[in-house]
N, C-alpha and C positions, 0 to 999 in steps of 0.2 A: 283473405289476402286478395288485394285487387288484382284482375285478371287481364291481360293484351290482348288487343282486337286491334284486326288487320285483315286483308286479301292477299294472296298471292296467287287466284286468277281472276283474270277481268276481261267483259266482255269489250273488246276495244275497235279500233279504225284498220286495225291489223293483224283481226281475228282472235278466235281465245287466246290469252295471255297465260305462262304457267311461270314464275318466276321460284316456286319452293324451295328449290335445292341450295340455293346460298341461304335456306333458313334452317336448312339440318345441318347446319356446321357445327360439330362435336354432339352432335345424335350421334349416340352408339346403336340405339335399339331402333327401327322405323318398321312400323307396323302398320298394314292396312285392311281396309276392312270389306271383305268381299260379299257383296251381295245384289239383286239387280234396282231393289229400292232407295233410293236418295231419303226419301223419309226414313224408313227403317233405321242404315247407318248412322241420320242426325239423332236418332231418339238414343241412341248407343251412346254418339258421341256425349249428347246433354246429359246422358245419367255418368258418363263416365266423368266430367264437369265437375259433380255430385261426389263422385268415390273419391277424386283427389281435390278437395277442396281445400286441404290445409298446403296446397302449392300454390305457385306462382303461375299462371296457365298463359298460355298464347294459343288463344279463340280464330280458326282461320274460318273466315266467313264466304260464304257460297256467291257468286253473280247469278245463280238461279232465283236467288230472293232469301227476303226474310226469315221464310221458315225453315232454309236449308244451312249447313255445317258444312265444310270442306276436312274439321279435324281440331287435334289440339297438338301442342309442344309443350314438352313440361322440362323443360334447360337442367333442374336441380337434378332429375331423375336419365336425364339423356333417354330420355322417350317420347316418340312421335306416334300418335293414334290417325290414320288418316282415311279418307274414304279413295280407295286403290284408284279412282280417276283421274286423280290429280300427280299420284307417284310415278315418278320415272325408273328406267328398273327395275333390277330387282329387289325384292325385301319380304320380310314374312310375311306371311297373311291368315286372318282369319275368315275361313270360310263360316260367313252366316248362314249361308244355305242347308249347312249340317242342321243348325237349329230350327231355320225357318226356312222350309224347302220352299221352293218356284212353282205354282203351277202354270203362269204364263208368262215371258219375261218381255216388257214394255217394247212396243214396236215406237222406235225416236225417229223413224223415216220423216214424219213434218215437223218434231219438233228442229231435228237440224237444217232442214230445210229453209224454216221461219227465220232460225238462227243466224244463217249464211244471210239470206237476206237482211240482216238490222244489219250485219257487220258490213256487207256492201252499200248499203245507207251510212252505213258510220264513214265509209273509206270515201263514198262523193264527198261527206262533211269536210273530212279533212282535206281533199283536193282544195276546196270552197276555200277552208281556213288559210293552208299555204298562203294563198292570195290575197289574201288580209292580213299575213305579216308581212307580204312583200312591202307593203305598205307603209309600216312603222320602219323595216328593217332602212331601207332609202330613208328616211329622214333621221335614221341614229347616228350619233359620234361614237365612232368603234374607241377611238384613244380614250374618251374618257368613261369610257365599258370599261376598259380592261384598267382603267387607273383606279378609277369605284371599287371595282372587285376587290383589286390588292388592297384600298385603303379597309375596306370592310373586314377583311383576312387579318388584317394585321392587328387591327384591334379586339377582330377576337381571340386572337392567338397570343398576344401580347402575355407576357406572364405564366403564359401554359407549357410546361416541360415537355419537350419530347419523349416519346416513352420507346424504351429499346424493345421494339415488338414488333412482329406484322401484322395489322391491324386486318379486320373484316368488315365489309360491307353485308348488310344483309339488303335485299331487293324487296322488293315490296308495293304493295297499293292500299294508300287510303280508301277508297272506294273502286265505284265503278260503274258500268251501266246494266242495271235489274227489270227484272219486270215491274219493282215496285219503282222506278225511275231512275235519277240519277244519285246515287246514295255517297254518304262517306262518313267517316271515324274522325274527323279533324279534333273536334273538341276534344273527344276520348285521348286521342292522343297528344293535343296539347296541354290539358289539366293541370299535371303535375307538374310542368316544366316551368323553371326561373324564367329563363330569357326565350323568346319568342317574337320572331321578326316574319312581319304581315307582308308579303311581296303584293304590291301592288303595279301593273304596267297594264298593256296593252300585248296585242299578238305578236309576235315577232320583236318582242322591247329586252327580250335575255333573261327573262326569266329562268329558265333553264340551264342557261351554259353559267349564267352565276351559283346556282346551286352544282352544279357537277363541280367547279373549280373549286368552291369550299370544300365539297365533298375531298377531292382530289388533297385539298393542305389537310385536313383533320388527320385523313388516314397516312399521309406523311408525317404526323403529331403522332403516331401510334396507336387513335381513338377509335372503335368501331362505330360506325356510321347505319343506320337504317335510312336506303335510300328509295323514296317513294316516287313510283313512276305514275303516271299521267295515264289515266285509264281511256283518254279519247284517244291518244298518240300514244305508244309506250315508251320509243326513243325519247321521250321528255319528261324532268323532273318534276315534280309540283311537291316535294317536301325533304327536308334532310333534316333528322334527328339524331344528334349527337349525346346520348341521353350524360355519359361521364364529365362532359361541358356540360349538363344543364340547358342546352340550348336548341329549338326546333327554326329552320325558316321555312316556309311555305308560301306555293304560290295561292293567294288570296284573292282573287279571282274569278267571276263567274265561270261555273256553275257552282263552286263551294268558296264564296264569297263570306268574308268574317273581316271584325274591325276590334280592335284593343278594348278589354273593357276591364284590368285591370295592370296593377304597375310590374314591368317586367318584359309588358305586352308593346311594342310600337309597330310602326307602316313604317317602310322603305319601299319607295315610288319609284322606279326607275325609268318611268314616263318623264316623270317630273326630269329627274334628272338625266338623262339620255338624249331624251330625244326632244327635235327640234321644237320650239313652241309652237301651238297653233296648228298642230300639225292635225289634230282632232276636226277642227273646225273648217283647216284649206279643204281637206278632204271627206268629208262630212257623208257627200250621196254615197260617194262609193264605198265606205264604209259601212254605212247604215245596210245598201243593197249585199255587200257579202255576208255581211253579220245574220240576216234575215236571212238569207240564201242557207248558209252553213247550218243555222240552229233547225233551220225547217226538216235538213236532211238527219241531223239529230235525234228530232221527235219524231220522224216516220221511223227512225233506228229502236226507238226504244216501243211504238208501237207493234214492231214486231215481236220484240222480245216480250212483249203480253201476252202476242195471242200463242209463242211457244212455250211462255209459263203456263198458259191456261192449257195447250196441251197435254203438257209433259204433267201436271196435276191430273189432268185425267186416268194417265196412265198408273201412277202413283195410287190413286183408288183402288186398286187390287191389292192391296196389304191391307190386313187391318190392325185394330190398334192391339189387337190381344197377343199376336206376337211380338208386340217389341218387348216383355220381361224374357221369355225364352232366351234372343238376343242378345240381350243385356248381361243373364244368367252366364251367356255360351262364352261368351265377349270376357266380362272377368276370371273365368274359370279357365283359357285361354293365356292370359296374360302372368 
């Protein structure tokens, strides 16, 4: 059974991000997993990947990088396996430590260090960006922002019953910024889906407040919403999936920039339609100079986050591979 993959923290312009807790919505069981190795905990989580394979799983992916886990969600079974970093609260936990004691527990003094500094690189970025919407926002027609939106709403809602329910939101992120760079799940998550609308614009062209206000009718329709925040800004959306519609829109957009390549699939421009013509061209230097300014404080953002992955691997070297069946062992026997 195919598996969901997603973030719910990301490394962002406004620090770690931890959005989990609208993802335990009817978890009855939330369990985490104690111990001071990040690897350790992933090799638990992947074997436990393994034990329930005949589920539906939701894969929560690490902003440490590729080779780390945050956990899984398994909805049939209302149980959450997670690495206790990410939990708020209280909830059970399984101490690894019983299985696989500590004899030194990682000193993170530079990995956070390094860390603070991407995200103060990330927070000049977004200064930088602000002023590159200022840009588009002065040459858009608000009235026909908010006419688009409703005409867009209504056709997708046309025919679709209200449902007598209070509907959920689950929070969320495609990706985000890694030591391995800027990563994300788009495709994974758009696959299976019918209809799938490519948001195309510029900085400050609404990308965003068009996606909240869909968001806002669906879940007055009754629908639950997964709604995906923006891992440079997290106040902003970059995707709403409404899986019960059959329908995803995302903003398509550099840095997770994607174009229609089968039918189902379209662009909706909102450059196009928004905002003044020419507006690319009247303003052209000072564009080009923020855009250049902004992504520069971006790449300094993510080369820090290198040199604290390459730390915090360092520290991660003091386990080795032979305890993780212990683990594993302690982990199911446990649960």
């Amino acid at each position: 059974m195919p598996n969901l993959h997603y973030y719910v923290t990301g490394n962002t312009a406004r620090g770690l991000v931890n959005l989990l807790d609208s993802n335990l919505n009817g978890i009855n069981q939330v369990i985490k997993l104690r111990h001071p190795s990040a690897v350790l905990k992933t090799k638990v989580i992947q074997n436990l990947l393994r034990h329930y394979q005949e589920s539906m799983i939701e894969v929560l992916h690490s902003p440490l990088g590729s080779t780390y886990l945050n956990g899984i969600i398994i909805r049939e079974k209302s149980l959450a396996i997670l690495d206790e970093s990410i939990v708020n609260g209280e909830s059970a936990a399984i101490n690894l430590e019983e299985a696989v004691p500590t004899k030194k527990h990682p000193d993170l003094t530079d990995f956070n260090v390094l860390t603070q500094s991407a995200y103060d690189s990330f927070a000049k970025g977004l200064s930088i960006h602000d002023e590159l919407e200022e840009v588009y926002i002065n040459q858009m027609d608000f009235n026909r922002a908010d006419q688009f939106t409703e005409e867009f709403i209504y056709t997708l809602l046309t025919g679709i019953s209200k449902k007598a329910r209070t509907a959920h939101t689950f929070h969320r992120l495609f990706g985000t910024n890694t030591v391995d760079g800027v990563v994300n799940v788009v495709p994974h998550l758009k696959e299976n889906i019918a209809n799938v609308f490519f948001i195309k614009g510029r900085a400050g062209t609404g990308k965003s407040t068009f996606m909240k206000k869909i968001t806002k009718a669906c879940v007055e329709h009754g629908y639950d919403v997964e709604m995906y925040h923006c891992s440079f800004d997290p106040n902003s959306i970059d995707m709403v999936l409404v899986r019960e519609l059959d329908v995803c829109i995302f903003d398509s957009t550099d840095p997770h920039e994607f174009f229609p390549e089968r039918e189902g699939e379209e662009v909706v421009d909102l450059y196009e339609e928004l905002v003044a013509p020419g507006t690319d061209e009247r303003f052209e230097v000072e564009i080009n100079e923020l855009n250049n300014t902004y992504k520069s404080y971006m790449k300094q953002g993510i080369q820090y986050l290198q040199q604290a992955g390459i730390n915090f691997d360092k520290n991660e070297q003091n386990f080795s591979n032979t305890d993780v069946q212990k683990a594993v062992d302690y982990t199911l026997n446990s649960l």
